[in-house]
C-alpha positions as a Python dict, from the first residue, in 0.01 Angstrom:
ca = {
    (1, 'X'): (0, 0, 0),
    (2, 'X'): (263, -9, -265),
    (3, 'X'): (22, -183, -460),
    (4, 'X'): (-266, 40, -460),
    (5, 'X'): (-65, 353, -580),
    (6, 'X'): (73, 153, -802),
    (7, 'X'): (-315, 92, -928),
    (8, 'X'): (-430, 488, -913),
    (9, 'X'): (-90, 598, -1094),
    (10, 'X'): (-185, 336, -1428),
    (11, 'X'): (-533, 522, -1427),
    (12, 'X'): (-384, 908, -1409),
    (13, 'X'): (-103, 817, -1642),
    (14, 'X'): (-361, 690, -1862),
    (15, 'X'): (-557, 1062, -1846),
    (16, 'X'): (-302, 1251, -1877),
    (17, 'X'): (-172, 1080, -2169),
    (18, 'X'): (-573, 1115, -2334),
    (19, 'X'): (-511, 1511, -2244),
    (20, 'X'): (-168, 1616, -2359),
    (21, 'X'): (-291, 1418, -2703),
    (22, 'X'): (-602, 1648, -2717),
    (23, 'X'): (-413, 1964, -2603),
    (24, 'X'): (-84, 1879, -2853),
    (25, 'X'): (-309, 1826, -3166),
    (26, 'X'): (-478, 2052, -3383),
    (27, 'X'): (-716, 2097, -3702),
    (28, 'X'): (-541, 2312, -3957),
    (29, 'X'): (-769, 2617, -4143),
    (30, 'X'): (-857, 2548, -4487),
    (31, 'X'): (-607, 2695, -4721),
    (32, 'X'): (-728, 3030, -4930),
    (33, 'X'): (-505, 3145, -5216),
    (34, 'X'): (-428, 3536, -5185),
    (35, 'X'): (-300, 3708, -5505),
    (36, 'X'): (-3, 3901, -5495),
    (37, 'X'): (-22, 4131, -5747),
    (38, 'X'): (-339, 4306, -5629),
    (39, 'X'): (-160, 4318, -5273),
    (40, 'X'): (109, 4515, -5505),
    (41, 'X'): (-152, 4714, -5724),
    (42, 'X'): (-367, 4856, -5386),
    (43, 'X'): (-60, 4895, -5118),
    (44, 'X'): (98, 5268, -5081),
    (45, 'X'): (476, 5274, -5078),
    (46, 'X'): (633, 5346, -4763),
    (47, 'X'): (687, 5704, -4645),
    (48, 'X'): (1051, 5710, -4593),
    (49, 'X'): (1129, 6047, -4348),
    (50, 'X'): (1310, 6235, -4647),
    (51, 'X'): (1010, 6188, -4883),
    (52, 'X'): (770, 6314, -4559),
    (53, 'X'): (991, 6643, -4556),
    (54, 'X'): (1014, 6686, -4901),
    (55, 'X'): (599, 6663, -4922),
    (56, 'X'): (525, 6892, -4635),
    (57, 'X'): (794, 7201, -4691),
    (58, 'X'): (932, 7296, -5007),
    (59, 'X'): (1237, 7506, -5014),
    (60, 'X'): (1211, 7874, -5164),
    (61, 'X'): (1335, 7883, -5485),
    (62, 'X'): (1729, 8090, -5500),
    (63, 'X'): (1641, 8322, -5772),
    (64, 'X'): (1236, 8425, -5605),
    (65, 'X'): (1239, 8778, -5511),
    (66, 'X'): (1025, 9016, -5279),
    (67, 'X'): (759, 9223, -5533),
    (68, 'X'): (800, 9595, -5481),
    (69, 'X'): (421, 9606, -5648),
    (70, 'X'): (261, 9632, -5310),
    (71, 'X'): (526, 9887, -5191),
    (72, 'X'): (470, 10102, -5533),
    (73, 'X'): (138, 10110, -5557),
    (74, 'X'): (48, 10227, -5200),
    (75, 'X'): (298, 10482, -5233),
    (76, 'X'): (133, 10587, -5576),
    (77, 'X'): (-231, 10634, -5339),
    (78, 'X'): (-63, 10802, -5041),
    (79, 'X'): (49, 11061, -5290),
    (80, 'X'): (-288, 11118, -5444),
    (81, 'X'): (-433, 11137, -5123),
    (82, 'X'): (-174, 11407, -4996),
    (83, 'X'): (-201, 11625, -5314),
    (84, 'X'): (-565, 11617, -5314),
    (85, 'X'): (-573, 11716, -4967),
    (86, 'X'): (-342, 11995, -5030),
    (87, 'X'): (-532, 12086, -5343),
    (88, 'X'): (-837, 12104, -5097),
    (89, 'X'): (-668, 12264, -4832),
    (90, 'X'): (-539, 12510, -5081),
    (91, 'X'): (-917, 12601, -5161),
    (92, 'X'): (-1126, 12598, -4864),
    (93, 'X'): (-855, 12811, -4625),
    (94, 'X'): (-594, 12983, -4898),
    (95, 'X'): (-327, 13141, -4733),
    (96, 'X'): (-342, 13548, -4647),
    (97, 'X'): (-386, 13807, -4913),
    (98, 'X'): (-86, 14116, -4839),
    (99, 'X'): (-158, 14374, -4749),
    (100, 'X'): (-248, 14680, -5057),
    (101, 'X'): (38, 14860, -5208),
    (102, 'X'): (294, 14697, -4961),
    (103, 'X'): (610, 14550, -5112),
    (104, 'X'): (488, 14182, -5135),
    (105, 'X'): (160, 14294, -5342),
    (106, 'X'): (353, 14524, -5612),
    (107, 'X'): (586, 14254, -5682),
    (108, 'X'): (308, 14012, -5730),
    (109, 'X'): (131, 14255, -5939),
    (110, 'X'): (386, 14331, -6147),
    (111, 'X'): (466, 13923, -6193),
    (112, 'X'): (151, 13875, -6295),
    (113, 'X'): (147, 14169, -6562),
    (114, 'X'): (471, 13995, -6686),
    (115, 'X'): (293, 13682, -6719),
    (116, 'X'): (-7, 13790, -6897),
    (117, 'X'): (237, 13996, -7187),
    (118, 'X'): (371, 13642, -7262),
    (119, 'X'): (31, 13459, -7335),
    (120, 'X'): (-16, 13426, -7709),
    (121, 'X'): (-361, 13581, -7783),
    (122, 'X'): (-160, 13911, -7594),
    (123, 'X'): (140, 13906, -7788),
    (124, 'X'): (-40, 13796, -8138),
    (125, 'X'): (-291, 14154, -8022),
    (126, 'X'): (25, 14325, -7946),
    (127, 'X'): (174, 14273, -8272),
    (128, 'X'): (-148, 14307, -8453),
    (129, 'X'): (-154, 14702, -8609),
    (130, 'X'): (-514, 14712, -8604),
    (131, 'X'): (-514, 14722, -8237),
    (132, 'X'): (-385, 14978, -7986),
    (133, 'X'): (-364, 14890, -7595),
    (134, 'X'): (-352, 14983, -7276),
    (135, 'X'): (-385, 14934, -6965),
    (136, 'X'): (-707, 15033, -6778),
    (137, 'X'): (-728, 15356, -6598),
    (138, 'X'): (-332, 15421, -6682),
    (139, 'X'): (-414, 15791, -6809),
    (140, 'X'): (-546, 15847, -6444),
    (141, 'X'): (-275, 16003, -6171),
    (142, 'X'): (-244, 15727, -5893),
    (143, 'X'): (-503, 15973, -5650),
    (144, 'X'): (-741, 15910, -5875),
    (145, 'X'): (-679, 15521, -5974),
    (146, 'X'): (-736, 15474, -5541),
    (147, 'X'): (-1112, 15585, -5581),
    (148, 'X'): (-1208, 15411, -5897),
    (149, 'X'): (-1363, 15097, -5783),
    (150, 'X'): (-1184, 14786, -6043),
    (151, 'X'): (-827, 15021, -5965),
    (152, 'X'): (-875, 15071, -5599),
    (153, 'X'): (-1059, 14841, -5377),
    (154, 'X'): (-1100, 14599, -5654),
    (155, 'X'): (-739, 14619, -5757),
    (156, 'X'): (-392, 14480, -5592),
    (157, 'X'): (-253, 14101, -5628),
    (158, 'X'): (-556, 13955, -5495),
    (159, 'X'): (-799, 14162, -5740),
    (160, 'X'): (-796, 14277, -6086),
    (161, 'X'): (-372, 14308, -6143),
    (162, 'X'): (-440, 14286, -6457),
    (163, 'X'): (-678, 14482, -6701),
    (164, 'X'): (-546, 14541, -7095),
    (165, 'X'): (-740, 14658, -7331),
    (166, 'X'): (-694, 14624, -7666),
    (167, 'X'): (-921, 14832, -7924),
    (168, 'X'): (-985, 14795, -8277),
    (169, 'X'): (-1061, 15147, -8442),
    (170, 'X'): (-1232, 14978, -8742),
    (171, 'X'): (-1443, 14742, -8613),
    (172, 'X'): (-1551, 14943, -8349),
    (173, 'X'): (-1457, 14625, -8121),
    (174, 'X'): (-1264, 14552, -7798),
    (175, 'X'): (-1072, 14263, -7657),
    (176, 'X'): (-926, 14269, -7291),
    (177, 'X'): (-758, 14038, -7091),
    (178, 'X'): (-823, 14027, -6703),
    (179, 'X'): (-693, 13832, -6432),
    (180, 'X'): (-915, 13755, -6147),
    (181, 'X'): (-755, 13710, -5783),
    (182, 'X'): (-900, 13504, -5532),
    (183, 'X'): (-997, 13850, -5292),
    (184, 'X'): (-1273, 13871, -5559),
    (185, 'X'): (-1426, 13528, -5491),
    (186, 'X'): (-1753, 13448, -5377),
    (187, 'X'): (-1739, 13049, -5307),
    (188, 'X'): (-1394, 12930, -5207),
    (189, 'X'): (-1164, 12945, -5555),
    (190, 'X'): (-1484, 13069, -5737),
    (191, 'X'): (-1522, 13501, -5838),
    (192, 'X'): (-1810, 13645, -5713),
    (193, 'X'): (-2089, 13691, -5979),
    (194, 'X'): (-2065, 14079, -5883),
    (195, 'X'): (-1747, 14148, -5955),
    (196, 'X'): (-1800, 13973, -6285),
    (197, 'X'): (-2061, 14184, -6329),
    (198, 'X'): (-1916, 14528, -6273),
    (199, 'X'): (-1604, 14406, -6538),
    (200, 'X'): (-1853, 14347, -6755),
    (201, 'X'): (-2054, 14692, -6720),
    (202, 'X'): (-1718, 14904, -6748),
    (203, 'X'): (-1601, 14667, -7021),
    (204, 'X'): (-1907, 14725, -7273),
    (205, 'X'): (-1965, 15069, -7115),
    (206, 'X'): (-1621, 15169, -7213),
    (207, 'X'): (-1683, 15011, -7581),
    (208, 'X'): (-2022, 15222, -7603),
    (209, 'X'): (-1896, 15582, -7482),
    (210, 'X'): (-1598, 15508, -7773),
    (211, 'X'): (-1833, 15494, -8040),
    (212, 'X'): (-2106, 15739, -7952),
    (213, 'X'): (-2095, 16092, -8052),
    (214, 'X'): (-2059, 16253, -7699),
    (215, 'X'): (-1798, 15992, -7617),
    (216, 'X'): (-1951, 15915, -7313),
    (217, 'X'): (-2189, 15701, -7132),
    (218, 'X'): (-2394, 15575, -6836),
    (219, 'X'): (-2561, 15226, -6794),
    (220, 'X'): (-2908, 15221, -6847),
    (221, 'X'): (-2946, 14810, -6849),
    (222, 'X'): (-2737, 14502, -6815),
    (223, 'X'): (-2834, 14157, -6820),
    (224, 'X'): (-2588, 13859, -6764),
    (225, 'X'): (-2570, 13474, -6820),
    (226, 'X'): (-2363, 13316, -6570),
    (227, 'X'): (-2278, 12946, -6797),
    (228, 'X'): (-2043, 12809, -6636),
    (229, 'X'): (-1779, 12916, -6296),
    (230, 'X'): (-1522, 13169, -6354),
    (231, 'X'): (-1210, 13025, -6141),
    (232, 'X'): (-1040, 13241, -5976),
    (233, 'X'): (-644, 13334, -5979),
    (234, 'X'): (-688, 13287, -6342),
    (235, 'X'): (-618, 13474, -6667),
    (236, 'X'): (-947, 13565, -6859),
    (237, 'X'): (-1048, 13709, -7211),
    (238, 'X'): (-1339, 13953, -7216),
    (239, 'X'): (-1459, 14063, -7563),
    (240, 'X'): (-1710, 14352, -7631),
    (241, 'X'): (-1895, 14494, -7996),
    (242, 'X'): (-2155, 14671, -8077),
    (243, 'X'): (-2511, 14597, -8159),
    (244, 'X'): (-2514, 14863, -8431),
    (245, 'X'): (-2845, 14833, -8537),
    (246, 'X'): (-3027, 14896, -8195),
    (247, 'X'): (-2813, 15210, -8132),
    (248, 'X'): (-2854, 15602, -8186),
    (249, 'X'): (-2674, 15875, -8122),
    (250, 'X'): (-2779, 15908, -7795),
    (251, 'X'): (-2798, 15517, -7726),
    (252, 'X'): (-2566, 15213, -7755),
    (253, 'X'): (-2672, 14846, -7754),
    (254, 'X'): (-2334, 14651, -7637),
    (255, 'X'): (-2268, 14262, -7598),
    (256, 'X'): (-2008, 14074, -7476),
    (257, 'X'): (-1824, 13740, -7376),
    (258, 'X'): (-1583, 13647, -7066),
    (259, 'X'): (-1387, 13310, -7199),
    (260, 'X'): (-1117, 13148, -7077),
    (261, 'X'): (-771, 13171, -7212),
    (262, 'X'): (-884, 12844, -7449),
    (263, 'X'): (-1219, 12976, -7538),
    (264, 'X'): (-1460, 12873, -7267),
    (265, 'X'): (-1733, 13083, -7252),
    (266, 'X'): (-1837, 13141, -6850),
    (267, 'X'): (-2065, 13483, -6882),
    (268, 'X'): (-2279, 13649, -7194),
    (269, 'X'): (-2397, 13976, -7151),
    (270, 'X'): (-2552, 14278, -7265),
    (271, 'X'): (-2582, 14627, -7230),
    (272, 'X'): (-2780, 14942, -7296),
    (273, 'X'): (-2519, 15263, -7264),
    (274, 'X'): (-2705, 15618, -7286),
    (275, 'X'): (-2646, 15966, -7279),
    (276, 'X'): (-2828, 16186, -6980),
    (277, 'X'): (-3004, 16462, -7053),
    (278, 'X'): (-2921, 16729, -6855),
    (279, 'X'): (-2604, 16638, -6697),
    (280, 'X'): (-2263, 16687, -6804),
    (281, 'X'): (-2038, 16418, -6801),
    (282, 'X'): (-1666, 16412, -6924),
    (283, 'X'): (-1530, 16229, -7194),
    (284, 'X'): (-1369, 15900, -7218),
    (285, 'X'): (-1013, 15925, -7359),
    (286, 'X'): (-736, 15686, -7408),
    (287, 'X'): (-648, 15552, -7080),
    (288, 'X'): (-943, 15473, -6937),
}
């Protein structure tokens, strides 16, 4: 028995010995030459964690400061806005007129008549000795001032507070300066077309009962241009003259301009003044 294990372990020894040759040796790869420097040229550097930090935040610069720009300019339009809504405001829904002849309105009339004897075409007429003045309807007691219409409805703060006249004897001419309140408007802030229109007719109706004989007069015609809006709460200039050469004794052809203080012309107009026949009227005198 010894001897046939003996004869099966030669044969085993002999395989295994055939195997762990097989399994032990091996066929080496053919050898490929790699250069270096393009493995240098094409590989990124490595990304070290303080480079990483530094690429994706960068610290705010010590000196940077916040702009105010923004700030300013949208407090620049919330101011525009708010005056132009005021302005607006002001227009469409003005605050309340006071009452006639109560405390409030005198002192604004009499603020305003202070204000229009420093403009400079009133003080340069003032000064002027071809021109006398007056202001309109002042030769009439305060009774009568209450039923004239451009004294007495049409007057107070919110009216006509102020009416001078200045005449030229020579020339035959007139120059007034009116102020227009904003009771006398038609369109929000604008006057009403008729009250231009009856400032007009007593204007060049006062200038034609001056120079005709009878030194009086009644309107016969009156035709307007309206050219551009007469603002109200505004100072105006209103200037009247004869058209000589259409005019009698009996008749007057007038024209005349209402400008603003820097020579704007809003209204032309003109006028036919005569004398009735038949009725008796009284004279115009200083004062009216």
């Amino acid at each position: 028995m010894a001897m046939a294990l003996t004869r099966l372990r030669a044969p085993l020894q002999g395989a295994c010995n055939n195997w762990s040759l097989r399994c032990c040796t091996f066929t080496p790869l053919p050898y490929r030459t790699v250069r270096t420097d393009r493995l240098l040229s094409t590989s990124t550097p490595p990304i070290t964690t303080a480079s990483a930090v530094s690429q994706t935040t960068a610290p705010p610069s010590p000196s940077q400061k916040p702009s105010l720009r923004p700030l300013i300019i949208g407090a620049s339009f919330l101011l525009v806005g708010l005056t132009i809504g005021q302005l607006v405001r002001l227009s469409l829904i003005p605050p309340p007129l006071p009452p006639p002849h109560s405390s409030t309105d005198t002192a604004l009339v009499a603020h305003l008549q202070t204000t229009a004897s420093k403009l400079p075409l009133v003080q340069t007429l003032t000064a002027d000795p071809r021109y006398r003045s007056w202001d309109a309807y002042s030769a009439f007691s305060p009774q009568d001032r209450e039923h004239r219409l451009t004294s007495g409805p049409m007057g107070g703060s919110g009216g006509l507070a102020v009416q001078k006249i200045f005449w030229n004897e020579d020339e035959g001419t007139a120059v007034s300066v009116v102020y227009f309140g904003r009771g006398l408007t038609g369109w929000p802030g604008i006057t009403h077309g008729g009250a231009i229109a009856t400032v007009m007719d007593e204007s060049l109706g006062r200038l034609a009962a001056r120079t005709l004989p009878a030194k009086t007069a009644v309107t016969a015609n009156l035709e307007l241009k309206y050219l551009a809006p007469t603002v109200a709460d505004q100072f105006y200039v209103l200037r009247a003259e004869p058209i000589r050469h259409q005019s009698t004794d009996r008749k007057a052809k007038t024209r005349g301009t209402l400008e603003t203080m820097d020579g704007r012309v809003c209204v032309e107009a003109t006028g036919l003044f005569v004398v009735p026949k038949g009725f008796k009227l009284g004279e115009i005198r200083d004062g009216f």
